[in-house]
C-alpha positions in Angstrom: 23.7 -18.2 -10.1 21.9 -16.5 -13.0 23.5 -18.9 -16.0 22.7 -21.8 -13.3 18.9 -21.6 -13.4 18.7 -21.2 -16.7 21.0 -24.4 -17.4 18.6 -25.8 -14.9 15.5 -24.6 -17.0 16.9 -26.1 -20.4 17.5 -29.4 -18.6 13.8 -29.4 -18.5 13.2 -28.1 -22.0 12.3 -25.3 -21.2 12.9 -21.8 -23.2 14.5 -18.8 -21.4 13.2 -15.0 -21.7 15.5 -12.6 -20.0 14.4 -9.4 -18.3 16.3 -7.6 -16.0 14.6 -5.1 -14.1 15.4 -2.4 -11.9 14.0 -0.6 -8.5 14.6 2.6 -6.3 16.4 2.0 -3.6 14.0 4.4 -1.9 10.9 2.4 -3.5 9.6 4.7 -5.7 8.3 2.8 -8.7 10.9 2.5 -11.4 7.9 3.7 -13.8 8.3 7.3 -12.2 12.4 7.5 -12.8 12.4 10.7 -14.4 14.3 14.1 -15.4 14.3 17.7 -17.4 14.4 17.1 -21.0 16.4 20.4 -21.4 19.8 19.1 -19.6 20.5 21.8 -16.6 23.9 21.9 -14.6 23.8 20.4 -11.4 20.5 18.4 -11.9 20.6 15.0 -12.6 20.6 14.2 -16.4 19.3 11.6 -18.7 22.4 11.4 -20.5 23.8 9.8 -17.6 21.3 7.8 -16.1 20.8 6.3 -19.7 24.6 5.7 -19.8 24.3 3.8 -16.5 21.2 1.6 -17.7 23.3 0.7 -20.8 26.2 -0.9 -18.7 23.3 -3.2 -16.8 21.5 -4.0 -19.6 24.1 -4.7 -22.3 26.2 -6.8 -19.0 22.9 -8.8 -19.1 22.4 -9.3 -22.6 25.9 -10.9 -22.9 25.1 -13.2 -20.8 21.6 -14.2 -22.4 23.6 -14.7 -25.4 26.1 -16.9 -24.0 23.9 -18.8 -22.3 20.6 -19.0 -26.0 18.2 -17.1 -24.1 15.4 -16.9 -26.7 14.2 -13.9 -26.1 15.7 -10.4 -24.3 13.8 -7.4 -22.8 15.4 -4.5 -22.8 13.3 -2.9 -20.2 10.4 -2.9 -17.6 7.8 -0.3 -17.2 9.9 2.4 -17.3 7.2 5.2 -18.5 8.5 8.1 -18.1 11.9 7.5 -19.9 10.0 6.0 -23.0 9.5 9.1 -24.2 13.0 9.6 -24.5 13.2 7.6 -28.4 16.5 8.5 -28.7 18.0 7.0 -26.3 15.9 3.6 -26.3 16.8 3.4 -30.1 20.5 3.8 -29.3 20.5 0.9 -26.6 18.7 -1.4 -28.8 21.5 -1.0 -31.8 23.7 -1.5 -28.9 22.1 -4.6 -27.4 22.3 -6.3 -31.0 25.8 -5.7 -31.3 26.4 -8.5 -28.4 22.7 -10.7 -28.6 21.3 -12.1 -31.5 17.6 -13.3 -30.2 14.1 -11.4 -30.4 14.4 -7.9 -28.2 11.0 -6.7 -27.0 10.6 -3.8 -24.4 7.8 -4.3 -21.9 5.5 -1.4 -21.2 2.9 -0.9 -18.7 -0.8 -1.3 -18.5 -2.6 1.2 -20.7 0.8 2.9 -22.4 0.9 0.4 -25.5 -0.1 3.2 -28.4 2.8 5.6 -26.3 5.7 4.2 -27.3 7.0 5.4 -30.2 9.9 3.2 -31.2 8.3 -0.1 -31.5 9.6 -0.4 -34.8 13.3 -1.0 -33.6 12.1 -4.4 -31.4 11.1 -7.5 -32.7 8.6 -8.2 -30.1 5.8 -5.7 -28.4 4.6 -6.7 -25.2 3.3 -4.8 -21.9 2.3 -5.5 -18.6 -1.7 -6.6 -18.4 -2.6 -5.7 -15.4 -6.1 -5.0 -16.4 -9.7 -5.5 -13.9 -11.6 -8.4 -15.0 -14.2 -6.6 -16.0 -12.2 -4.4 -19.3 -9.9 -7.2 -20.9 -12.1 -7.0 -23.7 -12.0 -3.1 -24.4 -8.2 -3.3 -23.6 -7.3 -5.8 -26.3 -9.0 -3.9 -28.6 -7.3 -1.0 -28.0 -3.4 -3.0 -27.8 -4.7 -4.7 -30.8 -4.6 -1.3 -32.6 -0.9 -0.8 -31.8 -0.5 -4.3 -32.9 -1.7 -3.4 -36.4 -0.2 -0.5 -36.8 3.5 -1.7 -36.7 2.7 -5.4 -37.5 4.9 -7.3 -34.6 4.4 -10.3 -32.3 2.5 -9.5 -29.1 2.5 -10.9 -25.3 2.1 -9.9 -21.9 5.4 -9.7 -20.4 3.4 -9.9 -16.8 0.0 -10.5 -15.3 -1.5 -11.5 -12.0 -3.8 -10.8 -9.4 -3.3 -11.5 -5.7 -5.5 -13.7 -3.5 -7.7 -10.8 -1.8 -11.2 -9.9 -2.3 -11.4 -6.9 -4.5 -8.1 -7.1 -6.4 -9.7 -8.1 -9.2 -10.8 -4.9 -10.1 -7.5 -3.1 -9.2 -5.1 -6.3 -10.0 -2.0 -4.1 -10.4 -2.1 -2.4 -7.0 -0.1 -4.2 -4.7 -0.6 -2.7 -1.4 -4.6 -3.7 -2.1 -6.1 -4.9 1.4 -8.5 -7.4 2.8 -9.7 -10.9 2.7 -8.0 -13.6 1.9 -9.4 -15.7 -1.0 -7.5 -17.9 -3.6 -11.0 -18.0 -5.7 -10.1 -14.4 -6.9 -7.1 -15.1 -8.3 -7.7 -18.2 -10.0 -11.1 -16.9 -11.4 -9.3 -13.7 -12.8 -6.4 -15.9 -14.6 -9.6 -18.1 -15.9 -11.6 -15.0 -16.8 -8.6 -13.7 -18.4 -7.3 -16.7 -20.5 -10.8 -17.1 -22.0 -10.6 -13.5 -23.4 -7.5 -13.8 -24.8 -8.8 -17.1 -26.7 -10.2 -14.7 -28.6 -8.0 -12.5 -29.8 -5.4 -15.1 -31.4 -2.6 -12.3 -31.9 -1.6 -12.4 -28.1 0.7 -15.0 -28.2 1.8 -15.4 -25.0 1.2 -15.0 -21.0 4.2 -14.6 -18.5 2.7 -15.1 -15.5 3.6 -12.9 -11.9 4.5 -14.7 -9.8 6.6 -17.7 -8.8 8.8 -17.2 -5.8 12.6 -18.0 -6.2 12.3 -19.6 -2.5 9.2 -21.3 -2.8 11.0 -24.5 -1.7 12.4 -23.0 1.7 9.1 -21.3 2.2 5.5 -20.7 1.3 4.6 -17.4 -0.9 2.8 -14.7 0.9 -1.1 -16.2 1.0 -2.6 -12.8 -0.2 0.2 -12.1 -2.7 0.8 -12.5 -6.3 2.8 -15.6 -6.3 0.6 -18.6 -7.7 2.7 -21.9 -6.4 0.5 -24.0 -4.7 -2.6 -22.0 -5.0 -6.1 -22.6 -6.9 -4.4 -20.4 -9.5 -1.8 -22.7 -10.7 -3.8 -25.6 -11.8 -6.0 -23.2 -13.9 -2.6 -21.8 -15.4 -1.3 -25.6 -15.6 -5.0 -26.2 -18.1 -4.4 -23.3 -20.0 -0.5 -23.9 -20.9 -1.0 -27.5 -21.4 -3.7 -26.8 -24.1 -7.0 -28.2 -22.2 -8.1 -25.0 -21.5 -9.8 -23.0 -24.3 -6.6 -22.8 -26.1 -6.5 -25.7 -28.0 
């Protein structure tokens, strides 16, 4: 199904980025998988829970490489193990043993200048997930990490749901109250038109677009922007009439 849609996106010329991602069973954020840095019997250990990533990830990166993925991220806002370099530096040797595209690692909101190991990807790149209001003061601050170990930058994610409010706490997706499309497609304008001005970002991967939008329409509050006030400002932007080009 996987190597389907992305034969289906080439068909439309379309490049592929791959990033496979993981949850909790129990819903715990994946950004909160954690354990002691001093290994302890009968306690779960990072050797093995690293052991078990690699098997996913490097299964995955085989088939981005069969199938000319551009691009491959190695991993998805997984904080606390980021701290673990070793480990991360030993999966991304492995990974280019079986895929030859750019590897980037995507981070979350506000960690850029954390990781250590940058230099071993080709790409940096975190989720931006920022309130409307601090874009500005946040690209300033990425741009630092930017400089310092001179790689290509984009957001691996951003979005905003359609509810009053969430503009100023876009990444929290239990936010409640009123519906209102305007919010969303106001923060992807307000956004776009800050990263006009910082020319390093090179890129914006968008959250969301529903697998199933054709059997059914996305959540209305949610993140997904199909059919929504949203999309056509994302549609200006990417086709270069927005303040882009």
């Amino acid at each position: 199904e996987l190597e389907k849609i992305i034969g289906y996106a080439f068909e439309y010329g379309l490049k592929v980025i791959m990033k496979p991602m993981v949850n909790c069973r129990n819903g715990v954020w994946r950004a909160h998988i954690n354990f002691f840095d001093l290994e302890v019997v009968c306690e779960p250990k990072w050797s093995r829970w690293f052991a078990a990533y690699e098997k996913y990830i490097l299964k995955y990166a085989e088939v981005a490489e069969r199938t000319g993925c551009m691009m491959f991220v190695i991993g998805c806002e997984l904080v606390q193990t980021e701290r673990k370099e070793e480990y991360w530096r030993a999966l991304t040797d492995r990974v280019r043993q079986v895929y030859h595209g750019l590897i980037t690692y995507n981070t979350d909101k506000y960690q850029e200048g954390q990781v250590k190991w940058w230099d071993c990807v080709d790409v940096i790149s975190s989720s931006g997930y920022y309130p409307r209001s601090d874009w500005e003061k946040n690209l300033e601050r990425i741009h630092e990490t930017v400089k310092k170990y001179n790689k290509p930058f984009f957001f691996a994610e951003c979005g905003c749901m359609c509810v009053k409010g969430c503009q100023n706490v876009p990444n929290d997706w239990s936010f409640k109250g009123e519906t209102d499309q305007m919010v969303q497609a106001d923060y992807f304008e307000h956004m776009f038109r800050e990263i006009a001005d910082h020319p390093w970002v090179q890129g914006t991967g968008i959250w969301d677009w529903d697998s199933d939008f054709r059997e059914r329409l996305p959540d209305e509050k949610g993140y997904s922007v199909y059919g929504k006030k949203a999309a056509e400002i994302i549609r200006k932007y990417y086709a270069g009439n927005g303040v882009f080009s």
